[in-house]
N, C-alpha and C positions, 0 to 999 in steps of 0.2 A: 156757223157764222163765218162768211166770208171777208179775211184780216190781212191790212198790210201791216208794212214795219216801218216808221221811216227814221233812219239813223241807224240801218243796221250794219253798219262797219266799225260799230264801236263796241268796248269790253258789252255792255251793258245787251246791245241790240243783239251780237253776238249767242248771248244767253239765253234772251228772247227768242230768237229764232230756231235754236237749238229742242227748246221746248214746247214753242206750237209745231214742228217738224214731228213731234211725238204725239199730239192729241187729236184726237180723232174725233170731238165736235168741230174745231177751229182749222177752216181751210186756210191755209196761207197762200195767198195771191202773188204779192207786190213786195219787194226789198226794192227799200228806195234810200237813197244817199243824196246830200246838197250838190245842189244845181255845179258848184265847181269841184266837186269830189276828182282826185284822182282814180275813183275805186269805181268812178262807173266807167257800165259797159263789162269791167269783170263778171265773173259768176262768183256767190256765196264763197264758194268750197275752194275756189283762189286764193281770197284773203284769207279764210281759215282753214287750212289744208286737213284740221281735221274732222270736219263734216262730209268731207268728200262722199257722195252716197248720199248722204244722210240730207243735204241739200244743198243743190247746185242749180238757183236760181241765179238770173241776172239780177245786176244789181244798175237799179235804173235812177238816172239824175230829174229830179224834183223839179215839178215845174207847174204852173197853173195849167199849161195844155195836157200834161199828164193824167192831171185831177181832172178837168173835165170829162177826154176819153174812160175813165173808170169809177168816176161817180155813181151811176147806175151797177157797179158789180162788185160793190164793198158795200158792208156792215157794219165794222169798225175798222179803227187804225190804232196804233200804238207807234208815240214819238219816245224814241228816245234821242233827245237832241236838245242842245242850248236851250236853255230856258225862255229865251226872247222869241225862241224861233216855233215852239207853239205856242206862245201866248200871241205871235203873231198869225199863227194860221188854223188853228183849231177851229177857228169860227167858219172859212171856207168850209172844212168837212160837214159838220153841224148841222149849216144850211141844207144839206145835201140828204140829213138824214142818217148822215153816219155817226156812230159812237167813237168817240176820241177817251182812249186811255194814255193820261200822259207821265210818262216817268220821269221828266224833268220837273223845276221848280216854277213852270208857268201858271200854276193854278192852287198853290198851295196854302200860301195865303191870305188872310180874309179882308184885309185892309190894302188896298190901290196903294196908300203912301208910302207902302214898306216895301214897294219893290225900289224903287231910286234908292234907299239905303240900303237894302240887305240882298240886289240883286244886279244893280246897276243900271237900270233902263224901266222908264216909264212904261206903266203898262198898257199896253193899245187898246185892250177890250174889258173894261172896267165890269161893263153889265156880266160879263161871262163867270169874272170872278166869283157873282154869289150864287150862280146857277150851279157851280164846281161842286163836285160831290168829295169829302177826303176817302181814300181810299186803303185805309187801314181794315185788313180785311177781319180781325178779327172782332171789330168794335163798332163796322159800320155798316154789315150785312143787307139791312133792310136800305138805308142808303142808296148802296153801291145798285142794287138788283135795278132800280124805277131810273138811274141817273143815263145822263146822256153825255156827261163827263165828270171825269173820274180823274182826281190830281193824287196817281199813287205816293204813298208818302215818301221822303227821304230814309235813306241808309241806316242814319244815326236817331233819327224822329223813329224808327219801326221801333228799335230794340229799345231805345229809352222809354216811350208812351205802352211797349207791351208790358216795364219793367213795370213803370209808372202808374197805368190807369187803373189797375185793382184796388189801386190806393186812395188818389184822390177821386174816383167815379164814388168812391163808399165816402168818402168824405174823412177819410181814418186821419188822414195828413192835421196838423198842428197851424191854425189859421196865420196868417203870414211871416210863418215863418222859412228859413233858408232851405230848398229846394236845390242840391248840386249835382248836376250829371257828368259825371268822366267818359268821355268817350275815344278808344282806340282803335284806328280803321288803318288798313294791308294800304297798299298803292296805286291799285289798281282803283279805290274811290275817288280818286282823282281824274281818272277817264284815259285815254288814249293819246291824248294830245302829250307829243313832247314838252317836257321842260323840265329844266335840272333839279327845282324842287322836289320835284316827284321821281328822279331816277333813280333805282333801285339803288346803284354804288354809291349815290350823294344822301342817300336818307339815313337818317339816326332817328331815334326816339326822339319824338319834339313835340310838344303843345305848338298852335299854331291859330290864330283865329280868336284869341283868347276874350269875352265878352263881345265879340263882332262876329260871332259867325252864325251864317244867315236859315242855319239849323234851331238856333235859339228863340226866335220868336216863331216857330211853327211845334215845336215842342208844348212854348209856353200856353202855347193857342188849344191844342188839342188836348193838352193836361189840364185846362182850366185852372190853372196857377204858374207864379212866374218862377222860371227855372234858370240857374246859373248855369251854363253850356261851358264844358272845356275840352276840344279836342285832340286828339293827338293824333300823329304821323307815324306808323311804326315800319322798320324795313323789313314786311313778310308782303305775298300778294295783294290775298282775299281773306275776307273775314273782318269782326267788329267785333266790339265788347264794350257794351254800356253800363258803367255803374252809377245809379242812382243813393244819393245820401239825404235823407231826410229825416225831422223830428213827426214824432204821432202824436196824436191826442193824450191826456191823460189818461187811463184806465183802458186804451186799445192792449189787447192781450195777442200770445200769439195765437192760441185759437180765431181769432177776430181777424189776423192778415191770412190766416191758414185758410180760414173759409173764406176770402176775399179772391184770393187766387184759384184756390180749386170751383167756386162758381166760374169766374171768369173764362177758365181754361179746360172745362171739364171733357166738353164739346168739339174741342179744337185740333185737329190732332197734331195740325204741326208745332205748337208749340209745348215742350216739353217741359215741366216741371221739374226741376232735377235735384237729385238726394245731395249733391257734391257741388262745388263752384261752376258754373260752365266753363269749357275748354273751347277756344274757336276751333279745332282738328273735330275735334266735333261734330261740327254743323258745313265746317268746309264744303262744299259743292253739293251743299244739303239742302231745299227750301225748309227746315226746319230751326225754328227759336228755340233756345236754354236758358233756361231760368231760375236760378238758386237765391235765397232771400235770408237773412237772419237780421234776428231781433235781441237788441240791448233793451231789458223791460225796466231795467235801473235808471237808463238816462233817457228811455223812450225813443231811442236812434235803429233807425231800419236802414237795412242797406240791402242795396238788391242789384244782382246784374242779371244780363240777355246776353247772349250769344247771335250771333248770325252770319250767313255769307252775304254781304254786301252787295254782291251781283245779283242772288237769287234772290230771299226772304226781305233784301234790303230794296229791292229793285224787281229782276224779271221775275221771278217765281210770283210775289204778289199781286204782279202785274194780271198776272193767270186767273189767282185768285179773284181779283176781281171781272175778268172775265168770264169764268166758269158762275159767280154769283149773277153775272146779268144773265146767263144762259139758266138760272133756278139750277142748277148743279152744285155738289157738297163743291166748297172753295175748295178744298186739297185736290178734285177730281184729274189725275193724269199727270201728279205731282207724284206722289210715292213711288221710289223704287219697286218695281214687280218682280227682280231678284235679286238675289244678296250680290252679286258679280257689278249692279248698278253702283249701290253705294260707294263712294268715295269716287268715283271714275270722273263725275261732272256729266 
């Protein structure tokens, strides 16, 4: 599969390109950056000095004449870039025949009217919205394989819906009742762009987004129940940590969430089931989820967290995932470290 990137000067693209640079179905073509980027015309391995070797393509400014000249010699593409900016252009590829995997938030939700509130901008291509395939690779396999795009999910929606769906997919969860997800993300899920909120020295631990943030009705969407979102700010990079709070059914046992998870997860291998609370050191520059769960049988309250690196599992690494799925390849395919000197390195 012949793949571009476009947005690859950012934390996110960076990641992306670092990992199809490593697979050996997916040819990488085209690093492309917005029409007024200062980073084009660089090479890759400029901006990030430590891919040098590893890839040092040009990094080309976006343009409709661009797309035309390589229509004909792309497969798919992967945006990583403002949300507006493929729900405005995804459709040019499409027509073309190319697969659009997108890791922003231009396709993620199911409803048109929730973008002007939870995204700020009208959505141009309404009809594309229900063609949109989600791209949670652990849940939506059969999906992802026939789709012709693919809205990988957000950061915080991976590790809360991996923490989440064993629960309500079985229906264990307690009918409307209070559903509350904590979520803690590094800095770096804020993206690249300057500003003081996000600068390492100005961050303290802080909720931020509290009932508004536009994580909460794609969570609620793909949980099929409505979920309380609260995020936080913490001052480390990378990494997340989702904890889910919820009441069960009457007579749900732990045997009943035990085998709720180990069906869901049995198969999968990047997401780990884990004996102890998950640590994000952990999973740090890992594509792999943690998942630790305990059950109060007295007041029927389960609480469950996820682990994840925000870049990869949250972002690029799924990204993959879903593309090794449309290629009929296991999703973790050219994800796993092949020796121990990988892990932790990124």
């Amino acid at each position: 599969m012949k793949v571009a990137v476009i947005g690859a000067s950012g934390y996110v693209g960076a990641e992306l390109v670092f990992l199809l640079s490593r697979h050996d179905k997916l040819s990488l073509e085209y690093l492309v950056v917005s029409e007024g980027s200062t980073s084009a015309g660089k090479s890759f391995s400029q901006l990030h000095p430590r891919y040098q070797g590893i890839c040092d393509l040009p990094l080309i400014a976006f343009s409709s004449h661009w797309l035309e000249q390589v229509k004909d010699s792309l497969d798919a593409v992967f945006f990583a870039t403002p949300h507006e900016y493929s729900a405005q252009w995804a459709s040019h590829f499409l027509q073309h025949g190319i697969k659009v995997f997108d890791l922003s938030g231009g396709f993620r939700l199911n409803q048109p009217q929730d973008y002007p509130q939870y995204y700020g901008f009208e959505h141009p291509n309404n009809d594309l919205i229900n063609q949109a395939v989600y791209g949670l690779a652990e849940w939506q396999r059969q999906q992802i394989a026939t789709a012709k795009l693919v809205a990988v999910p957000g950061c915080y929606p991976t590790a809360s819906l991996l923490a989440l769906k064993p629960i309500t997919n079985n229906q264990l969860h307690a009918e409307n009742s209070l559903i509350v997800v904590n979520g803690i993300s590094g800095v770096s899920g804020a993206g690249k762009k300057l500003s003081m909120a996000t600068s390492f020295n100005e961050v303290s631990l802080t909720p931020y987004n509290i009932l508004q943030h536009r994580h909460q009705p794609e969570i609620s969407q793909e949980a099929q129940a409505q979920v309380i979102f609260n995020p936080h700010l913490a001052p480390y990079k990378r990494g997340l940590l989702s904890t889910v709070t919820l009441t069960l059914k009457s007579g749900v046992t732990v045997a009943d969430i035990d085998n709720a998870f180990n069906t869901a997860y049995q198969d999968t291998p990047l997401v780990r089931i884990s004996a102890d609370w998950p640590k994000i050191d952990n999973v740090a520059y890992t594509p792999f989820a943690d998942i630790h769960w305990q059950f109060d049988e007295e007041k029927q309250v389960l609480v469950v967290s996820c682990a994840i690196d925000n870049l990869l599992k949250g972002a690029a690494s799924q990204a993959i995932q879903c593309a090794n799925i449309s290629l009929g390849l296991p999703s973790h395919y050219a994800l796993l470290p092949t020796t121990a000197s990988e892990l932790g390195n990124g």
